[in-house]
C-alpha positions as CSV (number, residue, x, y, z in Angstrom):
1,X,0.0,0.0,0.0
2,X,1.4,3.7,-1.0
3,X,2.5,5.8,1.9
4,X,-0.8,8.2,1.6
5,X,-2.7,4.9,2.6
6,X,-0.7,3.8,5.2
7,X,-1.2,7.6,6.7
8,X,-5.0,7.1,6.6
9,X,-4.7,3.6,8.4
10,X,-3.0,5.2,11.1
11,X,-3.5,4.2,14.7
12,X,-2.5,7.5,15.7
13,X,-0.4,10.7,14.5
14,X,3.1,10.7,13.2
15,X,2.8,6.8,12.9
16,X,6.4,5.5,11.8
17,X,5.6,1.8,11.6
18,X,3.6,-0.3,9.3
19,X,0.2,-0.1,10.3
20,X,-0.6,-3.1,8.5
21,X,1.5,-5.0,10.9
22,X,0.5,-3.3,13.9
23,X,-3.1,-4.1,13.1
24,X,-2.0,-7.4,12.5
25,X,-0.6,-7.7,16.0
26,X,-3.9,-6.5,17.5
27,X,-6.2,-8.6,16.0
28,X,-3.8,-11.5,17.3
29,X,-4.0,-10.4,20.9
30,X,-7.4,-9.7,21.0
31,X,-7.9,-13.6,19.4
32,X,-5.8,-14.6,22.7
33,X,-7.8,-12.6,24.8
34,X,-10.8,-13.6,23.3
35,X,-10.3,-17.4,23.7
36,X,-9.0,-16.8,27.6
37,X,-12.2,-14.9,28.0
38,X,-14.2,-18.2,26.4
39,X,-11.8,-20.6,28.6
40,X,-12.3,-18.9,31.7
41,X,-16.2,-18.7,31.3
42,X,-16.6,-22.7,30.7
43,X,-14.1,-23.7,33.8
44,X,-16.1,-21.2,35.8
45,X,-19.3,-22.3,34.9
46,X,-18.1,-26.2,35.3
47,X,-16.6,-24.9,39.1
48,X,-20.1,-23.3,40.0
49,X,-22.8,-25.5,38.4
50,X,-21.3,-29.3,38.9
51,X,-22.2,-29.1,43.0
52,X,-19.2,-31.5,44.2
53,X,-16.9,-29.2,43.2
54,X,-18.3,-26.4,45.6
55,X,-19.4,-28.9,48.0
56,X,-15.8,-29.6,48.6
57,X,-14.1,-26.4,48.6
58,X,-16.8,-25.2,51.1
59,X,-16.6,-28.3,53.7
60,X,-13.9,-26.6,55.1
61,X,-11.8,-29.9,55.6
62,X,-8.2,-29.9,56.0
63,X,-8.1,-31.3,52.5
64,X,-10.2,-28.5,51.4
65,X,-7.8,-25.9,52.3
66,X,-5.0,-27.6,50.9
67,X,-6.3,-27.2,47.7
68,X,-7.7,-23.9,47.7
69,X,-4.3,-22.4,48.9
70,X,-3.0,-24.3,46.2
71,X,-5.2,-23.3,43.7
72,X,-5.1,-19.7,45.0
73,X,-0.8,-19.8,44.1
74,X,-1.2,-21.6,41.1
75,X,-1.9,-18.8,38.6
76,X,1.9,-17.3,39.9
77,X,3.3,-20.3,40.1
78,X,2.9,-20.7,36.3
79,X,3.3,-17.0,35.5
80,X,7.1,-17.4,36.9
81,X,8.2,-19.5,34.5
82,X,5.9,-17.9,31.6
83,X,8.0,-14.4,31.9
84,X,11.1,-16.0,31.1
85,X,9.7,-18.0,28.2
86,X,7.6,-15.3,27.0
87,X,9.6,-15.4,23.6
88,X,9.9,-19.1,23.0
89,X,7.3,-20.5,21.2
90,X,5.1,-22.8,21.6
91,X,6.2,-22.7,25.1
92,X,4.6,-19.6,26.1
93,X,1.5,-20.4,24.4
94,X,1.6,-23.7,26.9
95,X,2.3,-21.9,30.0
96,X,-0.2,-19.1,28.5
97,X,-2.7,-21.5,28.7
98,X,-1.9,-23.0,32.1
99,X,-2.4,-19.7,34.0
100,X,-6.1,-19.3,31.8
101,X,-6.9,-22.3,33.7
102,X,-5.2,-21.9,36.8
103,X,-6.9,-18.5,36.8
104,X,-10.5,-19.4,35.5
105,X,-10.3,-22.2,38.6
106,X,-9.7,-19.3,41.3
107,X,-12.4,-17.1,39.5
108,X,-14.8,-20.0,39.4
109,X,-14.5,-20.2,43.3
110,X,-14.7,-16.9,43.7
111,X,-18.2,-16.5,41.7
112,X,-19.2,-20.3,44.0
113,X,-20.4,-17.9,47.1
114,X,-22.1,-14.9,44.9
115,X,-25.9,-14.7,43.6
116,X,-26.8,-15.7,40.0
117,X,-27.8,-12.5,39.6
118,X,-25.1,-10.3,40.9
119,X,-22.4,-13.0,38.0
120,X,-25.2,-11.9,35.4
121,X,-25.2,-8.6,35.7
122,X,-21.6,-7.9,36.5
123,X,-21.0,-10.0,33.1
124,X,-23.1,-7.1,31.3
125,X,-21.7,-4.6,32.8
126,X,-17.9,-5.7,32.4
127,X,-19.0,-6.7,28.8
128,X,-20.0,-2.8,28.4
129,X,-17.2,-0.8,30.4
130,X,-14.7,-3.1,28.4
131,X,-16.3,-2.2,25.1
132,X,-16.8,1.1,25.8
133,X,-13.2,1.7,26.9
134,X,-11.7,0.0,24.3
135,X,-13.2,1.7,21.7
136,X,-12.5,5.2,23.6
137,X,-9.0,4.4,23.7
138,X,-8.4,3.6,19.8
139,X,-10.2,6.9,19.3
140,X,-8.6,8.9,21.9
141,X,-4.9,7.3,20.0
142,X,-6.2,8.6,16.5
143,X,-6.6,11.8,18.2
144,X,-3.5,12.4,19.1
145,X,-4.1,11.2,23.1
146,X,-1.8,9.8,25.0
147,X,-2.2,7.5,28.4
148,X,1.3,6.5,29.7
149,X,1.0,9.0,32.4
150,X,-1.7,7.1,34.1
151,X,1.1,4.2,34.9
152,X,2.2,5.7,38.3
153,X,-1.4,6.8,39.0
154,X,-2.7,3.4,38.4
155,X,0.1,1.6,40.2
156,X,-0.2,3.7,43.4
157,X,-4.1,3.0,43.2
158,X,-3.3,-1.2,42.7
159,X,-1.3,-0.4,46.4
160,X,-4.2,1.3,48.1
161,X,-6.7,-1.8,47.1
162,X,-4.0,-4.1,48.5
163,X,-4.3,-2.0,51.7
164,X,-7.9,-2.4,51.8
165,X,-7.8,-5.7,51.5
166,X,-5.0,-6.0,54.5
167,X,-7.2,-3.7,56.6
168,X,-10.4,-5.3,56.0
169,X,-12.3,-2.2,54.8
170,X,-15.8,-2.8,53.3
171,X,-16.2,-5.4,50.2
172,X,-19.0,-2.3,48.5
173,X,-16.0,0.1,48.8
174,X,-13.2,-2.2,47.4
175,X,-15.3,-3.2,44.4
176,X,-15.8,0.3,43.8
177,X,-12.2,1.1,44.0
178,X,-11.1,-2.1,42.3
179,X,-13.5,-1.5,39.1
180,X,-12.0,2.4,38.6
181,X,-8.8,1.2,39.2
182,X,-8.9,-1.6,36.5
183,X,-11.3,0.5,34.1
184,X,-8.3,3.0,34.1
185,X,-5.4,-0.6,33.4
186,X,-8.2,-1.1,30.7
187,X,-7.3,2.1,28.8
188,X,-3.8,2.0,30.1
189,X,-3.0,-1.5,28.6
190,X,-5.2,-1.0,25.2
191,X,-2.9,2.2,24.5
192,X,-0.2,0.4,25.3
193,X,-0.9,-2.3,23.1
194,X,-1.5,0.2,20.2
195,X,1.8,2.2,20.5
196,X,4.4,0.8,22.6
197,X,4.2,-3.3,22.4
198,X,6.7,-5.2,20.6
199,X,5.3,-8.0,17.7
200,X,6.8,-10.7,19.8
201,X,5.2,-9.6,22.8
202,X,1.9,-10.6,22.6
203,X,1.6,-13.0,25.1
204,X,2.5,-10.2,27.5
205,X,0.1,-7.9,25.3
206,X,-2.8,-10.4,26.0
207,X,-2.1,-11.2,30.1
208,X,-2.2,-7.9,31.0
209,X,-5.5,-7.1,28.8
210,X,-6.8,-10.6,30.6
211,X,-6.2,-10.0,33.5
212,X,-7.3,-6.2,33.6
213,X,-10.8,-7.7,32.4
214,X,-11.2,-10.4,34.6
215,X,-10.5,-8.2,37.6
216,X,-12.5,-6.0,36.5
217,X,-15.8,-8.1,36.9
218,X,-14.2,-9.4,39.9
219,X,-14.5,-6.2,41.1
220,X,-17.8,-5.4,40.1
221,X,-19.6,-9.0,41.3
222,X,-17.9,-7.8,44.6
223,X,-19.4,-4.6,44.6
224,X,-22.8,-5.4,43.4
225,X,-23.0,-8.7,45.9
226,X,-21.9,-6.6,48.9
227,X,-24.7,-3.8,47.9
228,X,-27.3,-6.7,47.7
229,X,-26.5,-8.0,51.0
């Protein structure tokens, strides 16, 4: 394609690099992100709805605990050795996998003790915010917007949840908290992935983008179960 095309394909102004491939690389990490997204949902569903599963973890046996502190550590556990193999494929694609199933078990749990209703909606509502601040950020980027300032911001916020959590403040306000904080890694990560990213780092690309989505409705089931209670 002529350079006056590549200029109106633009992700954002003053683009040096093809946009071709950087379009390319998106679509590949969204695909990622999309099949975590469809992993995650059936291991969850399988962890809520087939009762001996919940059963167990909530008999509170010895047994019990064992395996939920061990499933708890599991989703670091893998990501260890995923960082240093990031690069070397299909091994990252593997371990990539792993922690989508590692993690989909821990959120699975975490959605055994909440209402039906408070999963559903916080599915449409995550569903929404992530579409609606996905497709802010690509516009905001064509516009000349940029949102690497909000790293520090967003880190410092990550560090004052923690602190709620270690101080026990109320689940409503840390739900709250939590879904502003990851709404902001939402926008953060998506500009990230449209300007700064490397081609062969789409596996990091597509953790981060994962991640900021599944805490995200983590944050919002927690919020809307606390307000129902």
């Amino acid at each position: 394609m002529g350079k006056g095309g590549d200029i109106e394909m633009g992700l954002y102004p003053n683009m040096t690099e093809s946009p071709q491939m950087r379009w390319a690389f998106i679509r590949k990490v969204y695909s990622i992100v999309t099949l975590q997204i469809l992993i995650t949902i059936a291991i969850s569903a399988i962890v809520v709805f087939y009762r001996p599963i919940p059963d167990f973890f909530l008999s509170r046996t010895t047994s019990a605990i064992v395996a939920l502190v061990f499933l708890t550590i599991s989703p670091f556990l893998v990501m260890i050795p995923m960082i240093f193999l990031r690069d070397k494929h299909p091994w990252n694609m593997f371990l990539l996998g792993l922690f989508t199933i590692c993690f989909s078990m821990v959120i699975g749990l975490s959605c055994v003790t909440r209402s039906g209703k408070a999963i559903l909606e916080a599915a449409v509502l995550t569903a929404v915010v992530v579409g609606g601040l996905t497709m802010y950020t690509f516009w905001a980027a064509k516009r000349g917007h940029d949102f690497n300032f909000l790293g520090p911001f967003l880190s410092a916020a990550l560090l004052v949840m923690m602190v709620y959590v270690l101080v026990q403040i109320g689940t409503t306000i840390y739900g709250c908290v939590g879904a502003i904080v990851f709404a902001g890694f939402i926008i953060y990560d998506t500009d990230n992935l449209i300007k700064r990213h490397t081609y062969d780092e789409y596996v990091c690309a597509a953790i981060t983008l994962y991640l900021d989505i599944v805490n995200l409705f983590v944050s919002i089931v927690t919020a809307l179960s606390a307000a129902d209670a």
